[in-house]
C-alpha positions in Angstrom: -1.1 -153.0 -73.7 -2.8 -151.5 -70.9 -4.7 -148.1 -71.5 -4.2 -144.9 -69.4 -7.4 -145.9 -67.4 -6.4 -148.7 -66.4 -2.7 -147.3 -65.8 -4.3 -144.7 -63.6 -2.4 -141.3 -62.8 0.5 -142.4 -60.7 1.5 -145.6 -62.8 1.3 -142.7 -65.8 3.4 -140.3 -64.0 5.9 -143.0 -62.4 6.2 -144.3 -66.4 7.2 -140.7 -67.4 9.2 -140.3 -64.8 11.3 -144.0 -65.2 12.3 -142.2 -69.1 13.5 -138.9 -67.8 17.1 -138.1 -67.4 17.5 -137.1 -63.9 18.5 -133.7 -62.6 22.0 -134.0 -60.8 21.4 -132.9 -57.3 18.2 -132.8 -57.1 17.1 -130.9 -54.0 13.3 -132.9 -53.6 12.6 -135.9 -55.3 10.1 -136.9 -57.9 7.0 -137.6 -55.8 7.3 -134.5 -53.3 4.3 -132.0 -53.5 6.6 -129.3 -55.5 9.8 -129.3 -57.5 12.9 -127.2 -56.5 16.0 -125.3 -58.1 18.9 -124.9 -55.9 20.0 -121.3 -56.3 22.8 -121.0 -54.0 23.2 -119.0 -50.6 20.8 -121.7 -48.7 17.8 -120.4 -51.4 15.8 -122.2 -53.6 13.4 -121.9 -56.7 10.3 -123.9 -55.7 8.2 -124.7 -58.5 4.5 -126.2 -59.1 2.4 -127.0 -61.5 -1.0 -128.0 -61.6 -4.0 -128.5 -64.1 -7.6 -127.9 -63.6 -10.0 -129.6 -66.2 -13.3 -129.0 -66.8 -14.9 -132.3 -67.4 -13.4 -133.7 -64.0 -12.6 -131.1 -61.8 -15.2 -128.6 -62.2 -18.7 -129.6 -60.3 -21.9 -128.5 -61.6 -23.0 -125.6 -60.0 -19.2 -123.8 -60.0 -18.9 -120.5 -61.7 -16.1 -120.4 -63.7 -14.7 -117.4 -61.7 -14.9 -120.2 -59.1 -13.4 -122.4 -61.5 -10.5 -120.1 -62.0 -9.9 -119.6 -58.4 -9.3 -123.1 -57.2 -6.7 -123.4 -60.3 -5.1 -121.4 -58.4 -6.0 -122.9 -55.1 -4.7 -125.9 -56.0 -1.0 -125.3 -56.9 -0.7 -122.6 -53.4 -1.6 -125.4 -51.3 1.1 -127.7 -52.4 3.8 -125.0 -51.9 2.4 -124.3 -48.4 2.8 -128.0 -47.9 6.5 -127.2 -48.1 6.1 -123.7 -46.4 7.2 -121.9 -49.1 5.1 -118.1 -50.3 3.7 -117.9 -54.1 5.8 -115.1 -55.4 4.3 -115.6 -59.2 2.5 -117.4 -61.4 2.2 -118.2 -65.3 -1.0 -119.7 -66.3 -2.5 -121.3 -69.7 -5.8 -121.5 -71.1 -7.5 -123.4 -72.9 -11.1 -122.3 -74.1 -13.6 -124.4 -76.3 -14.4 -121.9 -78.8 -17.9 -121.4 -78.2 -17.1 -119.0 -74.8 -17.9 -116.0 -74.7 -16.4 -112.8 -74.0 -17.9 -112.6 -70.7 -16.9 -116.2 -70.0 -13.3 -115.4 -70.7 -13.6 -112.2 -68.5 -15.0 -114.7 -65.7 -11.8 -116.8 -65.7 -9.2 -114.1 -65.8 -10.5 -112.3 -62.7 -10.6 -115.9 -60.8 -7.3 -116.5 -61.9 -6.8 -112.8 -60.4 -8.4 -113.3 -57.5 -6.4 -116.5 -56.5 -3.2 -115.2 -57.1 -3.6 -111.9 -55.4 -5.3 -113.7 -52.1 -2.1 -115.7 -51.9 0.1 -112.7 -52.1 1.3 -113.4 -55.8 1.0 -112.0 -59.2 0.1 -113.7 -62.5 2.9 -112.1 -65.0 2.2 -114.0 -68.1 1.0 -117.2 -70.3 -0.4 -118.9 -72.9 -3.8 -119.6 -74.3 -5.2 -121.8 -77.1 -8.5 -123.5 -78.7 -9.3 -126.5 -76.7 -12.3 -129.0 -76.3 -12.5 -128.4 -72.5 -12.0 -125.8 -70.7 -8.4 -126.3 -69.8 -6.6 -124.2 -66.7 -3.1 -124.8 -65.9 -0.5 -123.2 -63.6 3.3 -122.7 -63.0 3.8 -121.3 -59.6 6.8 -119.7 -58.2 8.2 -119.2 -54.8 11.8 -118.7 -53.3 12.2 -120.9 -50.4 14.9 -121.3 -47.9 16.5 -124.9 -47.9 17.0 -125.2 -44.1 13.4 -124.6 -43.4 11.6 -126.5 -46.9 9.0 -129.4 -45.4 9.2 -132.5 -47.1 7.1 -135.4 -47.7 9.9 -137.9 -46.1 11.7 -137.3 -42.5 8.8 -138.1 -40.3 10.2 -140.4 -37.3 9.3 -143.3 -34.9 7.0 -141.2 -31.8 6.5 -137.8 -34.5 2.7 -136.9 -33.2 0.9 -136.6 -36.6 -1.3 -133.6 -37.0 -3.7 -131.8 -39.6 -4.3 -127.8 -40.1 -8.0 -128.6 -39.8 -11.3 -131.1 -40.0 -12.0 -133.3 -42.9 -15.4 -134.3 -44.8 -17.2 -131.2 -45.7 -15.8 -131.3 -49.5 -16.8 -135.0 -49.2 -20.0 -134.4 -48.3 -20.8 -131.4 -50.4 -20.2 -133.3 -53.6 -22.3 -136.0 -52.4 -25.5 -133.1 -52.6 -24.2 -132.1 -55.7 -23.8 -135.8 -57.3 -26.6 -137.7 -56.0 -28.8 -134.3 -55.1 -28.8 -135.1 -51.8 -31.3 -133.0 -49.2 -29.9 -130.9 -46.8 -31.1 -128.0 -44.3 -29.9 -124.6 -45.8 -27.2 -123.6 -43.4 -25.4 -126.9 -43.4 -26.1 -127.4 -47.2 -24.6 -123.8 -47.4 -21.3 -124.9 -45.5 -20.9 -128.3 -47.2 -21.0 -126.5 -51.1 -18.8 -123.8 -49.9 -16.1 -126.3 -49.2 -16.3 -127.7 -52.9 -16.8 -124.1 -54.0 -14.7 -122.2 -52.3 -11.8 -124.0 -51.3 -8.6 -122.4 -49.0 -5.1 -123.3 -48.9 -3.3 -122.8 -45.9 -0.5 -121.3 -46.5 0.1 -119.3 -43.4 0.3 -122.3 -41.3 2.5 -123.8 -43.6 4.7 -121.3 -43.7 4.8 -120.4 -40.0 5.2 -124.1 -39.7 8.6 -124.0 -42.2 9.8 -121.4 -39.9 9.6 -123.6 -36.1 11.3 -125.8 -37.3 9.4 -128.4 -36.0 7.8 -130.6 -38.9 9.8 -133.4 -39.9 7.5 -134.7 -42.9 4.5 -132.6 -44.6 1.9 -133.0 -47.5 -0.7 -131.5 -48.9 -4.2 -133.4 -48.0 -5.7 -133.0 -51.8 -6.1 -136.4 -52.9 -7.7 -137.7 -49.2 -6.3 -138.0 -46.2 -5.8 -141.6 -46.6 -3.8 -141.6 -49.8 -1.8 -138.8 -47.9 -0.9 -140.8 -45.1 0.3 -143.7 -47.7 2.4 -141.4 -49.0 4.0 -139.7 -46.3 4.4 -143.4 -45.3 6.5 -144.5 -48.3 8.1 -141.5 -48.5 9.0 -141.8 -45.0 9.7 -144.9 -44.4 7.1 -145.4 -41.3 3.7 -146.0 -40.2 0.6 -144.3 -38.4 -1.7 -144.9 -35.9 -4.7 -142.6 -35.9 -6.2 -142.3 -32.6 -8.6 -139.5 -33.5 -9.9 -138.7 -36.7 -10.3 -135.1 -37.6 -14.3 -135.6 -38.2 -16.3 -131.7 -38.8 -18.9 -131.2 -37.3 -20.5 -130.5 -40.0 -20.1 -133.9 -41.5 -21.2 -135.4 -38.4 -24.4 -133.9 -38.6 -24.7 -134.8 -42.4 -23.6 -138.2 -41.8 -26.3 -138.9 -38.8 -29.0 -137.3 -41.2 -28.3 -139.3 -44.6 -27.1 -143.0 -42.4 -23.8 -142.6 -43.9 -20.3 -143.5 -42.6 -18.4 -140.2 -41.4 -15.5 -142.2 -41.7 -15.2 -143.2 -45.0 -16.3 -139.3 -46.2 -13.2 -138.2 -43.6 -10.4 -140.6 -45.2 -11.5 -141.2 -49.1 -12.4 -138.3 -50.3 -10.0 -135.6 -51.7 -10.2 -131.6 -52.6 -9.2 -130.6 -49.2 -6.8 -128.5 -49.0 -5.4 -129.2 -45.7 -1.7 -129.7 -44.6 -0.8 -133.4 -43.1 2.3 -133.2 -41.0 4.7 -135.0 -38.7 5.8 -132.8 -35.1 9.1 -133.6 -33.2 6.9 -134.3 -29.4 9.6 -131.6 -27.6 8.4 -129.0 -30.4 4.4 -129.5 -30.2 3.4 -126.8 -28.0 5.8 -124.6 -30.5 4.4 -125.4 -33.8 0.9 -125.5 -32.4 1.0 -121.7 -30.7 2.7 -120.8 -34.0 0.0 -121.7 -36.2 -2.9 -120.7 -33.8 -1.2 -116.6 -33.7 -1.5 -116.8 -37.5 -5.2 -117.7 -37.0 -5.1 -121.2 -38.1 -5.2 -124.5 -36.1 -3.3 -128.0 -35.6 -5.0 -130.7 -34.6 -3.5 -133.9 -33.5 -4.6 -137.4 -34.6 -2.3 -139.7 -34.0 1.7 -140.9 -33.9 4.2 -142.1 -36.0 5.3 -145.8 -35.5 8.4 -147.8 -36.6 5.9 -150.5 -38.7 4.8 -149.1 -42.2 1.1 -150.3 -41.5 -1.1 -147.2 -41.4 -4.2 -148.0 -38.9 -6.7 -146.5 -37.1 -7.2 -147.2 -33.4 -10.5 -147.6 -32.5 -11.7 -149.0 -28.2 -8.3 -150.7 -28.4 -8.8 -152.4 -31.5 -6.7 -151.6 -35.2 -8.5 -151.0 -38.3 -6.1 -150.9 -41.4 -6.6 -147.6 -43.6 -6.5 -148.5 -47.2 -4.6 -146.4 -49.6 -7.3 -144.9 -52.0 -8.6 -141.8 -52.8 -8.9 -139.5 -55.7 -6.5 -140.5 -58.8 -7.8 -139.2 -62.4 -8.3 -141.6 -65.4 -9.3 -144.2 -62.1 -11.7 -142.0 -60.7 -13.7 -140.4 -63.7 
């Protein structure tokens, strides 16, 4: 029998999932970025839940304030992907036993600190003796069903966009991992991407509200793997005509003879929203997220074929579906 390495995440979960008695009704499937409740009167319960774990998602050099934080970070970003405001969280710790007092302090004001940036409270919890330093949260959020984004709906000529520019976390785990040299300013840039990270949930919400995104996911696991799964989910295929390169990345990539590229599509802890625009309602959902201080930046179209490719001097170059998946990854 295989083991859960070689299973990988998503063969676990879909496993799990093949045993569970399903929901009647459900209002998203297994496989969307958040589970919902429907509560009647067009509202919804939308519900997430996320783990952080010390050994493989906390990089050397992260303060465990910092640590805290993204916990948090991590489960906003997948409501926004459906546009839907944390209202509260529950969270549970786990603590190795030799942390200390101050330690412990650390991690409740991060925990603090993301929920309060997002507009929610933490109201309550669990804690117990672990081996790693364990951090997961249950977020809440009431959505309306008219407006939630899902993963599938995106159609044939959809322009497919991004809330911003991909690579930094990429490249900023590179420095950390293979100590990498860098000049200050863009070293500085590239580890507060890892360190640091932002959902955007403004733009998804605003985004909910235009009614103008037919399909929507949350970029954490790489753009590429993103793109596969709006793709299944969906039912359609991609051409990427422009990839959203920083500059930042640019510049590390020219420095260090590496493949901006492959740092752009394969890497993962980027926080960024992927979604699918109806063409009439561009300008719309573009001007909406730019008043709320955000951006949308367009890369490409949706296609009837289920190929995902990017278009480069006329020519097609397939994007593969990888990118981060625990057990495979470690």
């Amino acid at each position: 029998m295989p083991s859960v390495k070689e299973l990988g995440e998503r063969k676990i979960v879909e496993l799990i999932v093949n045993v569970l008695e399903k929901m009647p009704n459900m209002v998203l499937p297994f496989g969307d970025d958040v589970s919902a409740v429907d509560l009647g009167s067009g509202k919804l319960a939308v519900l997430k839940s996320d783990m952080l774990v010390g050994m493989t998602d906390v990089p050397s050099g992260m303060s465990l304030w910092q640590a805290a934080r993204k916990a948090v970070v991590m489960n906003v970003s997948d409501l926004a992907a459906k546009g839907v405001k944390p209202v509260a969280l529950l969270t549970s710790v786990g603590f190795p036993s030799q942390f200390s007092k101050e330690a412990v302090r650390q991690i409740g004001m991060g925990l603090n600190a993301g929920a309060r940036e997002y507009g929610a409270h933490i109201i309550g919890g669990d804690t117990s003796e672990t081996s790693d330093l364990i951090l997961d949260c249950l977020l809440f959020g009431i959505g309306l069903k008219k407006e939630i984004m899902k993963r599938s709906g995106a159609m044939h000529g959809d322009i497919l966009a991004v809330t911003g520019y991909f690579g930094k976390t990429s490249a900023g785990l590179k420095i950390i991992k293979e100590l990498i040299e860098c000049p200050p300013k863009l070293r500085e840039e590239l580890l507060k991407s890892v360190y640091m990270p932002k959902a955007r949930l403004r733009e998804g919400v605003v985004l909910a509200k235009t009614g103008a995104v037919t399909s929507s996911i949350d970029s954490s696991d790489g753009l590429a793997w993103s793109l596969h799964e709006l793709s299944k989910m969906s039912k359609v295929g991609f051409i990427i005509e422009a990839l959203p390169i920083a500059n930042e990345v640019k510049r590390f990539s020219e420095l260090h003879n590496l493949d901006a590229d492959h740092l752009v599509l394969y890497g993962g802890e980027e926080y960024e929203l992927v979604v699918t625009v109806k063409p009439r309602s561009w300008i719309k959902a573009k001007e909406a997220v730019e008043k709320v201080g955000g951006k949308l930046v367009k890369i490409g179209f949706v296609t009837k074929e289920t190929g995902i490719f990017l278009k480069i001097k006329g020519e097609k170059k397939p994007i593969e579906p990888r990118g981060w998946e625990h057990f495979k990854s470690m």
